[in-house]
VEXLOPA-62042 format. One record per residue (C-alpha): x, y, z negated. Coordinates in nm, 4 decimals. Each point is the difference from the previous one (the first is absolute). Layout:
BEGIN
x, y, z
X, Y, Z
...
REM end
This chain:
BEGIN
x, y, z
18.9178, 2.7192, 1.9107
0.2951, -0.0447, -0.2400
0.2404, 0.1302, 0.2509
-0.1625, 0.0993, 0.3273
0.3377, 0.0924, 0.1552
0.1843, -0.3797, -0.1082
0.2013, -0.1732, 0.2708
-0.2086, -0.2233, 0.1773
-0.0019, -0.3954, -0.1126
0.0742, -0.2742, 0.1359
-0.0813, -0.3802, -0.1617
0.0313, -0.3152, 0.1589
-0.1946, -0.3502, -0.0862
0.1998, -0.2734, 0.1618
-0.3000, -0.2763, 0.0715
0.0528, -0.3356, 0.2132
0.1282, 0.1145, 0.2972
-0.1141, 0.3806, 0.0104
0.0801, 0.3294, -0.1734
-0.2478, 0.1945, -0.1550
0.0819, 0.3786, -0.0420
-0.1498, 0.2573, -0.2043
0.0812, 0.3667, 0.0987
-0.1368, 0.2646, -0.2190
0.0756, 0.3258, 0.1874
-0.1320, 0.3252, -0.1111
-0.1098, 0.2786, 0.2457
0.2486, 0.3206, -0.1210
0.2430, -0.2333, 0.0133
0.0863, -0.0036, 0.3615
0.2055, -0.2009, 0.2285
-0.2410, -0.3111, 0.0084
0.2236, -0.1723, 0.3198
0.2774, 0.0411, -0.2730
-0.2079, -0.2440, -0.2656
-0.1396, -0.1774, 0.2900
0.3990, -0.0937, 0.1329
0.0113, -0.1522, -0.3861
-0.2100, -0.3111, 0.1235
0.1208, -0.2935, 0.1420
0.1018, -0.0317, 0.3466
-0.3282, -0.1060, 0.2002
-0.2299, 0.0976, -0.2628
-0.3516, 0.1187, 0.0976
-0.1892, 0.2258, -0.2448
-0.3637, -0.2480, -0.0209
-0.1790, 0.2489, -0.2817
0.0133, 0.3684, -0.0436
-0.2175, 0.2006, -0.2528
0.0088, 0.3917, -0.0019
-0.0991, 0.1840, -0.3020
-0.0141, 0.3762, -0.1031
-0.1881, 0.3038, 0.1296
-0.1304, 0.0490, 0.3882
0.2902, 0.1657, 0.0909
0.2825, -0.2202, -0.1789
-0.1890, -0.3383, 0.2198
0.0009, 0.2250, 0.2830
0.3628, 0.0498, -0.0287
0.0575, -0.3547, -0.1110
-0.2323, -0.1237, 0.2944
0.2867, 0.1633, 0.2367
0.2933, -0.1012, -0.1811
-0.1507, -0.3518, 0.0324
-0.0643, -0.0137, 0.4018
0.3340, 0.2514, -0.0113
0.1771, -0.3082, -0.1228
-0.1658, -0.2468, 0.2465
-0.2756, -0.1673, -0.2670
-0.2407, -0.1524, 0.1627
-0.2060, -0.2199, -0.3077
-0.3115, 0.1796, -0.0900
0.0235, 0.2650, -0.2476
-0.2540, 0.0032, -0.3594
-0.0026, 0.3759, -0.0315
-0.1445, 0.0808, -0.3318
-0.0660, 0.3209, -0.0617
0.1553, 0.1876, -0.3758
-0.1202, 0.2707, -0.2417
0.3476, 0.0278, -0.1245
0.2113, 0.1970, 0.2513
0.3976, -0.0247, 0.0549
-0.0645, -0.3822, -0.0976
-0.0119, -0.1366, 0.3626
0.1355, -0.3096, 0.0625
0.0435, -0.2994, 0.2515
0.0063, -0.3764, -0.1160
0.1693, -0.2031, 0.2678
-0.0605, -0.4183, 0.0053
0.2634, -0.1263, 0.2683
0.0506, -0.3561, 0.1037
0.3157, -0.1520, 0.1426
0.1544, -0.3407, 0.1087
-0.2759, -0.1283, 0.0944
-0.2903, 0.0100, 0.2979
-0.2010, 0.3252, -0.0353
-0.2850, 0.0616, 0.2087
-0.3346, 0.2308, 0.0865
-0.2814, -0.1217, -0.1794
-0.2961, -0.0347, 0.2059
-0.1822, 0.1599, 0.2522
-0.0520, 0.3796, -0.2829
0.3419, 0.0672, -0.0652
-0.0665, -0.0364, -0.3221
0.3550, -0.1212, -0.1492
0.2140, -0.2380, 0.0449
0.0590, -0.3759, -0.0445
0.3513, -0.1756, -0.1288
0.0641, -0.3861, 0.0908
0.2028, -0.0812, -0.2649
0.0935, -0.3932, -0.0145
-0.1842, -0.0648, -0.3494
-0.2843, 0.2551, 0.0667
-0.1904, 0.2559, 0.2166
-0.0424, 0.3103, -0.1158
-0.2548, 0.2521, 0.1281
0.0606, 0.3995, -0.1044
-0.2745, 0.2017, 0.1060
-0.0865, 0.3906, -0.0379
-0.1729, 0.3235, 0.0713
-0.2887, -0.1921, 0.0589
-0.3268, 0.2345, -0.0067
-0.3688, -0.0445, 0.1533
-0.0756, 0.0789, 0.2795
-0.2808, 0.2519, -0.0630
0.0447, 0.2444, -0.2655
-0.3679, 0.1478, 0.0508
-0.0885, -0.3439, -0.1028
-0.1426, -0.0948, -0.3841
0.3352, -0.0707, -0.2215
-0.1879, -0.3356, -0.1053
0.0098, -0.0446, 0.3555
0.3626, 0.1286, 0.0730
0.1314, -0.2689, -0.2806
-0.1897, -0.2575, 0.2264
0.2188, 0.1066, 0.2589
0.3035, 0.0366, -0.1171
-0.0508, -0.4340, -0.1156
-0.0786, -0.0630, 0.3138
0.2961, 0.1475, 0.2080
0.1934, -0.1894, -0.2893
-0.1953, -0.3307, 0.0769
0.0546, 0.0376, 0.4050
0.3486, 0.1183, -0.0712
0.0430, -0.3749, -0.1812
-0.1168, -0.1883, 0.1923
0.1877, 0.1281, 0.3422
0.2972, -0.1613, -0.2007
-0.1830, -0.3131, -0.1140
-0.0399, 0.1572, -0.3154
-0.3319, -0.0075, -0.2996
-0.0774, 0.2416, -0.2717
0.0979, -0.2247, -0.2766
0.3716, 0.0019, 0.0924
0.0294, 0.3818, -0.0557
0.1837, 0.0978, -0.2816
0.0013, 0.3361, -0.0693
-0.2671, 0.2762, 0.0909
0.0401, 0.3509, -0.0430
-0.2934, 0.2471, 0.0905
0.0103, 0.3485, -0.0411
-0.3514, 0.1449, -0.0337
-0.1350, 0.3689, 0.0479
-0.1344, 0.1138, -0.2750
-0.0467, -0.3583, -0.1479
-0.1335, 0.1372, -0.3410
-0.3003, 0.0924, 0.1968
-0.0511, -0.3887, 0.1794
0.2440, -0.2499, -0.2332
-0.2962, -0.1944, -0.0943
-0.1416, 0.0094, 0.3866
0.3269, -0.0896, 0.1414
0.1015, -0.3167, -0.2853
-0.4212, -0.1431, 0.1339
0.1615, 0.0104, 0.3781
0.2938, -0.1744, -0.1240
-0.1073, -0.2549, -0.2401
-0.2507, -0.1395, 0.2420
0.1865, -0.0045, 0.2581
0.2501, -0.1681, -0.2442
-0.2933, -0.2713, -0.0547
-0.1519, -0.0175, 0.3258
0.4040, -0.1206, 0.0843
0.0059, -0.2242, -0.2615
0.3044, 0.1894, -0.1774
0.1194, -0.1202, -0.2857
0.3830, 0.0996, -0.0868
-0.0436, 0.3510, -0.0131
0.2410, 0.2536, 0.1849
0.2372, 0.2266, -0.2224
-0.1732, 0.3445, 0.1431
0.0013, 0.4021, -0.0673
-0.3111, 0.1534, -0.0192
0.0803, 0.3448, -0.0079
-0.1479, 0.3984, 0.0704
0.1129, 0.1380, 0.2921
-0.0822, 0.1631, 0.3109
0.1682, -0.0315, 0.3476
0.0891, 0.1904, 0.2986
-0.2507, -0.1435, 0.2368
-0.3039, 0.0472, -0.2522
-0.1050, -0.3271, -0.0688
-0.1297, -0.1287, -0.3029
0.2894, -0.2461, -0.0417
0.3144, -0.0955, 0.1798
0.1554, -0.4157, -0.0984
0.3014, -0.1725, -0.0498
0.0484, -0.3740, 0.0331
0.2701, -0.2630, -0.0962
-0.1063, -0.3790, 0.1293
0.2197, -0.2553, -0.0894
-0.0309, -0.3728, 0.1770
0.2456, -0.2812, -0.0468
0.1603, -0.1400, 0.2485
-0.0313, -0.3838, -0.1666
-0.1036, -0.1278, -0.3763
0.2069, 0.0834, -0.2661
0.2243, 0.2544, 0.2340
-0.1346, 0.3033, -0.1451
-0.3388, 0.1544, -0.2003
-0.1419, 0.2639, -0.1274
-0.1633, -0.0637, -0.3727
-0.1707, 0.2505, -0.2242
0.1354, 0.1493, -0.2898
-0.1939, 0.1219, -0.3124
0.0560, 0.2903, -0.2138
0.0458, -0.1128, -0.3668
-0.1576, 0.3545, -0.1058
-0.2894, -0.0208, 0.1694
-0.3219, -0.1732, 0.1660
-0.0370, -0.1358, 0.3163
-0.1573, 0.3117, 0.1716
-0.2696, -0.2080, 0.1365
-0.1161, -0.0397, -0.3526
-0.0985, 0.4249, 0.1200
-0.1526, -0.0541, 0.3306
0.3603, 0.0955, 0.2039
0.1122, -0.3175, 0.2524
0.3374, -0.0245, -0.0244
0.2848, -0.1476, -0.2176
0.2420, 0.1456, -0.2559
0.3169, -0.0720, 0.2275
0.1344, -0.2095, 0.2028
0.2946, -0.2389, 0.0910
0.1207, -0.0897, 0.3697
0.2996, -0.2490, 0.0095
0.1929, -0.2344, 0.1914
0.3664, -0.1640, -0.0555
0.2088, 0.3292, -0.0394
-0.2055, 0.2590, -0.1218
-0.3281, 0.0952, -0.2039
-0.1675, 0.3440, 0.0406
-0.2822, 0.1190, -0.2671
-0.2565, 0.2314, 0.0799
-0.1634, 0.1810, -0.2423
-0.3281, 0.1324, 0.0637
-0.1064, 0.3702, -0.0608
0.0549, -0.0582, -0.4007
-0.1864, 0.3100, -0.2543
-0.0411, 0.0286, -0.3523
-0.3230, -0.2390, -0.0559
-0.0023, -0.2069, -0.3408
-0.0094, -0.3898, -0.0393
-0.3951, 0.0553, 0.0258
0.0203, 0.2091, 0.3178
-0.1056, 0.3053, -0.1831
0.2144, 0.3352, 0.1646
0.2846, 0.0606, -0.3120
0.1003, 0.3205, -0.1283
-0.2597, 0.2287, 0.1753
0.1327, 0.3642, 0.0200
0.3698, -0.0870, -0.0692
0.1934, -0.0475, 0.3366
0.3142, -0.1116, -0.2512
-0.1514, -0.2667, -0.1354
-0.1465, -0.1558, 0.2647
0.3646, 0.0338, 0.1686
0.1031, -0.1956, -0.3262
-0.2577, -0.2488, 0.0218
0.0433, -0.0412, 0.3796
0.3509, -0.0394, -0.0025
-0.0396, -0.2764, -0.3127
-0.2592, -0.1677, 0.1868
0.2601, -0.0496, 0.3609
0.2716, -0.1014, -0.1736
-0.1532, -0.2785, -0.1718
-0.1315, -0.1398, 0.3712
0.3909, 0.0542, 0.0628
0.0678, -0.2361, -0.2489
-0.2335, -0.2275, 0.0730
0.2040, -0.0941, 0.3309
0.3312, 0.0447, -0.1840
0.0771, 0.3527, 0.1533
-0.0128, 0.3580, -0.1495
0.0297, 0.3563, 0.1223
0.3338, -0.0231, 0.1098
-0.1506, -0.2613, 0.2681
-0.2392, 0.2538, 0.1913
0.0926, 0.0897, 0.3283
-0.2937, 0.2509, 0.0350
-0.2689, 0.1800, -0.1953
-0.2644, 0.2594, 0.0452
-0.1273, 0.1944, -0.2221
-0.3440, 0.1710, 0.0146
-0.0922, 0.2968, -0.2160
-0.3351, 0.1468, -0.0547
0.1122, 0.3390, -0.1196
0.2926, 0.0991, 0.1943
0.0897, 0.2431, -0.3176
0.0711, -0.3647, -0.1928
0.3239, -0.1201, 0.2127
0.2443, 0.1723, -0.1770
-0.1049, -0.2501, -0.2779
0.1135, -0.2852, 0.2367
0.3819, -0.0972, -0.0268
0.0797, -0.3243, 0.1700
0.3214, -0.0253, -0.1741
-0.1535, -0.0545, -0.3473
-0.1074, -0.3187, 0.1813
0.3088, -0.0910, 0.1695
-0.1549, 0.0634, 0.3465
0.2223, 0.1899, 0.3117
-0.1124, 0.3684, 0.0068
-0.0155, -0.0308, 0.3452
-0.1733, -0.3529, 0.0483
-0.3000, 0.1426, -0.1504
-0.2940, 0.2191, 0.2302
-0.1903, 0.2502, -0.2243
-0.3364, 0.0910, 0.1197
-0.3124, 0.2377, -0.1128
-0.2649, -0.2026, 0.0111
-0.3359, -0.1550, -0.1379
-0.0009, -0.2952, -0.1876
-0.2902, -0.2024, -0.0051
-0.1613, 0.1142, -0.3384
-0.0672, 0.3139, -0.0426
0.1531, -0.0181, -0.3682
0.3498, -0.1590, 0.1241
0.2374, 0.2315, 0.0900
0.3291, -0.2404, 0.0838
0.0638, -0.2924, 0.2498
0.2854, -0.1682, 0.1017
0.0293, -0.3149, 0.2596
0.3369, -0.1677, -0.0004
0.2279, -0.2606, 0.2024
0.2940, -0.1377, -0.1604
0.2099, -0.3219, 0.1373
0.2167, -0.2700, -0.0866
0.2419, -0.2686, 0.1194
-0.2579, -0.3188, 0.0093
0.2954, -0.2121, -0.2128
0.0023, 0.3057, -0.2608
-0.1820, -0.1170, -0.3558
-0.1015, 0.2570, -0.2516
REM end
């Protein structure tokens, strides 16, 4: 991480009739009741992802019910250690409420759109085939959906983090692209794909955004492309470069799990974990700028590391990014010649023009 002791951060997305907060809290920090008092009154904390080693999630994991935080936690386990690190979603003005029968997340009635944040969500065997874990994991999604008279095609954003994924990425993207087709699904989800264990020992733990509008016209979500590269279908992966959710007030880009892979979908700059920073870093901020926004517009990022030795070469500042909005992790990427990942979420005002 750039600076693992920061002061925790706090950004707010003002949407049609709710308030969106992003906390980015790390664990050495202390005091998280402290950040927490920095939402807005009535706000409840509807996402919560825990990076960093067993015993910084451990420690995080107690902070977290410490603190009275009840939405299910995406603990994803580091290589990197003193990098731990809690990214808070909170929702406020609004109707919040338990999703489903799981406990899987949460679900905000917002008067242009429903919005369904869902996490830690893991198989339910982990003696079971990983093929058949994936399965799993898409179905607790699907029944998850559906308890809140949501499909699979609105979700948004996916993020799965996958044991050992250089050992199954082609098994897991077969589970997922057919059940993609079996569901007829054809505007792809932003998504992370990335190598990671867990503490339960599965072989992946998920993360879901759904987005439904309320009425035509109120709000959407739309894909994005990236003008430096190929649609990552063109490769066999199901999802899409990035994408927008809107409605009247606000718009809120998601950036998938973004590497250094050329226009071709070739991996870039093999061997040279500053390069494919370069590259990487080229290739987000021209999907920025495709929505009119650039770095100064993220309200979160994580980035994943393959060699923990390589963060030092990571300075968010060269890139106009908070120091403390940004999550650095040790962790596999899904090639086993790309060393550097970064997914990112950046805002604007809807009536803001580029």
């Amino acid at each position: 991480m750039s600076n693992p002791s920061a002061s925790p951060i706090v950004r707010h997305i003002e949407h049609s009739g709710w308030t969106e907060s992003h906390l980015s809290f790390f664990v050495d920090a202390g005091g998280l009741a402290d950040a927490l008092a920095r939402l807005p009154g009535g706000a409840t904390v509807v996402s919560a992802d825990v990076f960093g080693t067993a015993e910084e999630i451990a420690a995080a994991g107690a902070a977290c019910r410490a603190a009275g935080i009840t939405a299910p936690l995406t603990c994803v386990l580091s290589t990197a250690a003193g990098c731990g690190a809690l990214e808070i979603v909170a929702a406020s003005g609004c109707l919040v409420s338990r999703a489903g029968d799981e406990g899987a997340g949460f679900l905000v009635d917002a008067p242009e759109a429903r919005h369904l944040f869902l996490g830690g969500i893991v198989p339910t065997d982990a003696s079971a085939t990983r093929e058949a874990q994936t399965e799993a994991v898409f179905s607790r999604i699907e029944r998850t959906l559906d308890a809140v008279g949501m499909t699979f095609p609105d979700v948004a954003r996916t993020w799965f983090y996958n044991d050992r994924i250089l050992d199954w990425y082609p098994g897991f993207n077969a589970v997922r692209t057919e059940y993609f087709r079996h569901h007829d699904i054809r505007q792809m989800p932003a998504s992370t794909g990335i190598g990671a264990p867990n503490p339960g020992g599965f072989a992946l733990v998920a993360k879901v955004l759904a987005v439904v509008p309320r009425r035509p016209g109120a709000a959407g979500v739309h894909t994005v492309r990236s003008p430096l590269q190929c649609d990552a279908f063109a490769y066999g992966s199901a999802f899409s470069r990035a994408v927008v959710v809107g409605d009247s007030r606000a718009r809120m880009l998601h950036i998938s799990g973004t590497a250094s892979i050329s226009p071709g979908g070739e991996s870039a700059h093999p061997g040279d974990t500053a390069a494919q920073i370069r590259l990487t870093m080229d290739v987000v901020r021209e999907i920025l700028r495709e929505v009119g926004m650039d770095f100064p517009d993220a309200v979160r990022s994580v980035v994943y590391f393959r060699n923990p030795a390589d963060i030092p070469l990571w300075d968010s500042r060269r890139f106009g990014l908070d120091a403390a909005a940004s999550a650095v992790l040790g962790c596999d990427v899904c090639r086993d010649d790309l060393l550097f990942e970064i997914e990112l979420d950046a805002a604007r005002p809807a009536a803001a023009e580029s």
